[in-house]
N, C-alpha and C positions, 0 to 999 in steps of 0.2 A: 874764601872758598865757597861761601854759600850763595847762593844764586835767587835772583827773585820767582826762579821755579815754584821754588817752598811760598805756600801759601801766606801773603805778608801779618794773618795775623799769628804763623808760627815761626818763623825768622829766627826769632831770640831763642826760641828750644830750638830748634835744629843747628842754628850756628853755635849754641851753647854743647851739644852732641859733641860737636866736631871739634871742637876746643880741648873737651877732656878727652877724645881720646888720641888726637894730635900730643895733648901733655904725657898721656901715657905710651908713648913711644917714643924710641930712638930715631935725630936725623936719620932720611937715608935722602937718597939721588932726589925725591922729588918725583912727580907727575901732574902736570896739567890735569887735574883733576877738581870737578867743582860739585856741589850739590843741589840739585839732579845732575846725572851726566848720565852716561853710558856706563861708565865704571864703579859710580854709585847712583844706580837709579832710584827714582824719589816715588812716593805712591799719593796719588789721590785722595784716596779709600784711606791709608793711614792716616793724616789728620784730619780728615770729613769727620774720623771714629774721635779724634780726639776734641774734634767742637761742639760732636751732635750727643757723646755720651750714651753710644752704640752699646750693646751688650757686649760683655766680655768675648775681646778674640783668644781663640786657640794659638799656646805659642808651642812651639816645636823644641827639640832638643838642644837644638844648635842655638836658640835664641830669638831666631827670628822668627815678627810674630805674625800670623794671618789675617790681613783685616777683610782679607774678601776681593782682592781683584789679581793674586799671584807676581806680585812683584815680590821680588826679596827686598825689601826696605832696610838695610841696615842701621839708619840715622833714627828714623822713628821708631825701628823696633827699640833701639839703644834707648830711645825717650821714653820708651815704657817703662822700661826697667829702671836707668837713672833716678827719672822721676818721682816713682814710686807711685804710678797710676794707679795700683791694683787695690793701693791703702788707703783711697780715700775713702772710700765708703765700705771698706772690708770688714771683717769679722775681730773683733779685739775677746780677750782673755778677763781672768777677775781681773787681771791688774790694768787693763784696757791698755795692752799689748797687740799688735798686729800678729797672731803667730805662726809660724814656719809652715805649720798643719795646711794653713791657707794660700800658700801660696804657690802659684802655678808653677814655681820651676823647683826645684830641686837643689838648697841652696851649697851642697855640697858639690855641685858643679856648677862653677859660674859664667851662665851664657852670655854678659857682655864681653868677657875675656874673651869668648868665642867668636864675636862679631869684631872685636875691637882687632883680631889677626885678620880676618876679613877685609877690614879696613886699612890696615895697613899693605895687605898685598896691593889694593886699590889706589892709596896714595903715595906707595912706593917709600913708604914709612920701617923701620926698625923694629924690635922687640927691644927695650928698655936690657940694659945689661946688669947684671946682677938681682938684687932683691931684698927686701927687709924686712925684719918682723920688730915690729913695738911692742915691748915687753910694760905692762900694766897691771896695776894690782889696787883694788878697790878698799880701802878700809873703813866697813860697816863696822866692825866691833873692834875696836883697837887693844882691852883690853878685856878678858872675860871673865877672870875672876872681882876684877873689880865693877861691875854696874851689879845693880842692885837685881836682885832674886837670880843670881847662876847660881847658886848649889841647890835650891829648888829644880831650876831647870835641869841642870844635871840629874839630878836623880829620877826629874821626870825622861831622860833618855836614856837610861840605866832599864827601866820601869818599861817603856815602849821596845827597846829590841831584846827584854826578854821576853816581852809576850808576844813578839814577833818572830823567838827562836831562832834570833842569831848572837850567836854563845860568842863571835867575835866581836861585833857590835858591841854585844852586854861590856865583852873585855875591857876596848879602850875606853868607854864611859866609865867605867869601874876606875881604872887606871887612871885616866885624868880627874876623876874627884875625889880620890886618896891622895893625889901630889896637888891638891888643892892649898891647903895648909904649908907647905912647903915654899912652892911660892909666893905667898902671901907672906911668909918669915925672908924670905929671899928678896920681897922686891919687884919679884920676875912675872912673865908670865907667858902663857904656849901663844897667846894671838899673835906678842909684840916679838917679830919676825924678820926686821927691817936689816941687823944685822948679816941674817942667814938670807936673806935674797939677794942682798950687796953680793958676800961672796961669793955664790952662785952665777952671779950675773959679768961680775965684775974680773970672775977668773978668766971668761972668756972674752973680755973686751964690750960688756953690756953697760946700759946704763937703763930706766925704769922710769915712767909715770906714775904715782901713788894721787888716788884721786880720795881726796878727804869732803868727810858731809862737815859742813859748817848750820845745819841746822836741823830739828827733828820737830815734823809738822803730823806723823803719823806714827802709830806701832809701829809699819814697816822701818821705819825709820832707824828703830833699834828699843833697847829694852828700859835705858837710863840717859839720857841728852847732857846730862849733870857730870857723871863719870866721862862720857866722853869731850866735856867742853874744858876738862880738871884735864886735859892730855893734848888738846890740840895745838897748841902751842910747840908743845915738845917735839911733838909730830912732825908738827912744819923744819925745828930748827934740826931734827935728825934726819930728814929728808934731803934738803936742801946742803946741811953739812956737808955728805955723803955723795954730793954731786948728780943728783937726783931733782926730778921735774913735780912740782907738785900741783895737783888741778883738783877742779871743783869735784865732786859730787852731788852735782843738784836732787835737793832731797825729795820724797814720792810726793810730796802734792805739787810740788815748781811747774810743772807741766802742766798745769790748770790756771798757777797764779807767779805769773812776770813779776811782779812785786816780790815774789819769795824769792826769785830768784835772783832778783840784784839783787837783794840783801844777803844773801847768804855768798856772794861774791865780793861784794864789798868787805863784807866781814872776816873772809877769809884773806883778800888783798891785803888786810890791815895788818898780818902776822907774815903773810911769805911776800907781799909786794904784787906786783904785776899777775895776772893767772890768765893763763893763753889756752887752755885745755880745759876740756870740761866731759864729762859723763853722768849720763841720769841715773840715780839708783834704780834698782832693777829693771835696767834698758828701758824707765817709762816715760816714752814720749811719742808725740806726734810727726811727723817728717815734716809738714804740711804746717805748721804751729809754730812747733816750738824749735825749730833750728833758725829761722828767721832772730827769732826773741835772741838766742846765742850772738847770733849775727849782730844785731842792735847792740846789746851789750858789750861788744869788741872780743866777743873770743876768736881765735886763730884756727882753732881746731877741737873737732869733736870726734868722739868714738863712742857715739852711743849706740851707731846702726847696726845691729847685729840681733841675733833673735837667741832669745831664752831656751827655746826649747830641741834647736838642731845647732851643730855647729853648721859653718859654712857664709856663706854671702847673701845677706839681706838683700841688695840692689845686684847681683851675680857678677860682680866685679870686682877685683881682689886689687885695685890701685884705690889710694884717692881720690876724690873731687871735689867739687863744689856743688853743692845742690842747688837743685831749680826750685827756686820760689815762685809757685804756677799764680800764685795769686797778683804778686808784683810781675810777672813775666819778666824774670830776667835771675842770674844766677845768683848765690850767696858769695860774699867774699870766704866764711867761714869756711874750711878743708875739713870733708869728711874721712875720718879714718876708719875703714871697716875693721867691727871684732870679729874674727875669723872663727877664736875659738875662748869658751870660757870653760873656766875647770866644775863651777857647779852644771851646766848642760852635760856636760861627760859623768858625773860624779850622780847628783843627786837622784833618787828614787823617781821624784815626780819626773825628773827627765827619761834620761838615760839608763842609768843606774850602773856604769859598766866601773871597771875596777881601774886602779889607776894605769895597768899598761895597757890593757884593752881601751882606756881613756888614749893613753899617747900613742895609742898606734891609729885610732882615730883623727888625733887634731895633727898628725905627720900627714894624712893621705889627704887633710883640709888644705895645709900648709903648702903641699907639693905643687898644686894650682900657683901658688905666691910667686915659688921659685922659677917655674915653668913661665909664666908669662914675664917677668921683672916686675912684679908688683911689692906692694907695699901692705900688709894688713899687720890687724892688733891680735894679740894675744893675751886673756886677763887671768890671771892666779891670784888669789885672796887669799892675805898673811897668813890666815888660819890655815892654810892645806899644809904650814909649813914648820908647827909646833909639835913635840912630841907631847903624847901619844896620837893628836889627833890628825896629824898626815896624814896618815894608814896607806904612808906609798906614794901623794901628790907632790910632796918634795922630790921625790926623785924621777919621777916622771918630769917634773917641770926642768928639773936639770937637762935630764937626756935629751929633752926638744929643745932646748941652748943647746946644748954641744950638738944638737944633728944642725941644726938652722947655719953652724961656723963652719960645721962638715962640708956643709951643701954649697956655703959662699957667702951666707947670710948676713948682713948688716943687724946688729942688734941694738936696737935705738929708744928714744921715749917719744912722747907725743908732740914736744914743741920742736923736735928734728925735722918733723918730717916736712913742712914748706921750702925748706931751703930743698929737697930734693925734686920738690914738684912746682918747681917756674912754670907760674902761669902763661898762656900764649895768650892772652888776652891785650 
């Protein structure tokens, strides 16, 4: 389809363009349709901007972006976004995050979905029938009364929402560090959840990604490495028991050092076998780095694209793809799965801070985008939203969007599902 129009030394991004979003549509009749043509015409001025490292163009609502000579580019603009142009040299956070604040589109409406209908009127292409949501759930603290200093902790969060004057707050911290002792004689404990998200998932014909750290190289990492390595094991064999997908967690420094990150892949292969999935702890990575390293490694799929601080569409596309490795000029084999929505960006203070149905009625009007175009995105809940006392309500929010996602048509899948849905046209 692509045409030596496209400037030959961008070829492999434009025919890369046309790839994913040929993958993301349904046959239809067909059209003589090439790139440049009349029906998708190609701009100059767009990859001039992409060789010469022109100053930021203005992108419009619909997606497409202005490089300065009024063509509607659909293929380049598509390359902007895809590619993730805007984050090479963009603005990062403490955790040296890319985040939402910075970026020019809005990622609550996804403008390559936008371009991607565009495209399809153009090549006489389908909208994908039906739709899915990948249900995933990260487990940073697997157990919380067992690592060392939580009833410290606890009390220091007893201690912060009353001097913050929320009498409800103070409650469930109250609450949960009186049935402290309880489950500690029981066994039990509120993070270990694996149980009650089965059911949940499972009543409706779900099945789950559970992404486990197999290593702790920072504080972020977690509070005790020791407690959590006394469980990993078990983790893997109730996971996997349960008919459940388990994948990595590469932990907060991996994204600087490749070497931590085989290892903590190897290490985790050694207990569940093969690991096709993978997620950065708190989304920290490079697009431009460290998917590549993914890729080298043999992962299948990743869902780390997604921003911390908005729900919605990092790359504004709510299907799969394959990212472009701008440095090798040519795509990854690795399948990106976007996170659509995570329950801390709806939940926590530094975020959002909204309450859990004010949360679900949020990550529904994220999700509505999925269903509308036939795409595919992730959704993450962490065990903990799902132990009593400390839900305060994400348990059952996270129910209600399973049973709206079955309402609406929805496929409810785990991470290593999703390639068999997305044949590549390559």
């Amino acid at each position: 389809m692509v045409q030596v129009g496209c400037p030959p030394s961008f070829q492999a991004a434009a025919a890369w363009v046309v790839d994913e979003l040929t993958t993301a549509s349904a046959p239809g009749p067909g059209a003589d349709v090439g790139y440049p043509s009349p029906a998708l015409p190609g701009s100059e001025a767009a990859w001039a901007f992409f060789a010469g490292g022109a100053a930021a163009p203005r992108v419009a609502e619909d997606g497409l972006v202005d490089f300065g000579d009024r063509v509607d580019d659909i293929i380049a603009s598509a390359f902007w976004h895809l590619s993730r142009w805007e984050e090479r040299d963009g603005p990062r956070d403490r955790h040296g995050r890319f985040p939402a604040a910075a970026s020019t589109n809005d990622p609550a409406s996804p403008v390559v979905d936008a371009l991607l209908a565009r495209f399809q009127t153009a090549a006489g292409l389908g909208r994908r029938e039906g739709f899915a949501v990948v249900l995933t759930h990260d487990v940073d603290l697997p157990r919380r009364w067992a690592a060392r200093g939580a009833s410290r902790r606890a009390l220091r969060g007893v201690r912060n929402a009353v001097r913050r004057r929320r009498a409800g707050e103070a409650a469930v911290e109250t609450a949960g560090l009186l049935a402290a002792p309880w489950h500690r004689a029981r066994g039990t404990d509120p993070n270990w959840s694996i149980d009650r998200i089965r059911e949940i998932e499972r009543a409706h014909g779900g099945r789950s990604t559970y992404f486990l750290l197999a290593g702790h190289g920072h504080p972020a990492d977690g509070p005790d490495p020791d407690a959590y390595d006394a469980v990993r094991e078990r983790l893997v064999r109730e996971v996997q028991d349960g008919g459940d997908e388990v994948g990595l967690h590469p932990s907060y420094r991996t994204s600087e050092e490749p070497e931590r990150l085989q290892a903590e892949r190897d290490g985790l292969a050694e207990l569940a076998g093969p690991v096709r999935s993978a997620r950065f702890h708190f989304l920290r990575h490079d697009p431009h780095r460290d998917l590549a390293v993914l890729d080298r490694l043999g992962f299948e799929v990743d869902s780390s694209h997604g921003f911390a601080d908005a729900p919605g569409f990092r790359a504004g596309f709510s299907h799969p793809y394959h990212p472009f490795d701008i440095a090798a000029d040519r795509p990854l084999g690795l399948l990106e799965v976007p996170l659509a929505v995570m329950d801390a960006t709806l939940q926590d203070d530094r975020y959002l801070g909204l309450s859990a149905q004010d949360g679900l009625r949020r990550a529904l009007g994220v999700l509505e985008h999925v269903a509308r175009s036939g795409g595919t995105a992730a959704v993450l809940w962490h065990p903990d939203r799902f132990g009593v006392p400390y839900a305060r309500g994400w348990d059952v929010a996270y129910e209600e969007l399973v049973v709206w996602c079955r309402d609406r048509g929805g496929d409810l899948i785990a991470c290593e599902d999703v390639p068999g849905r997305y044949s590549t046209q390559r």
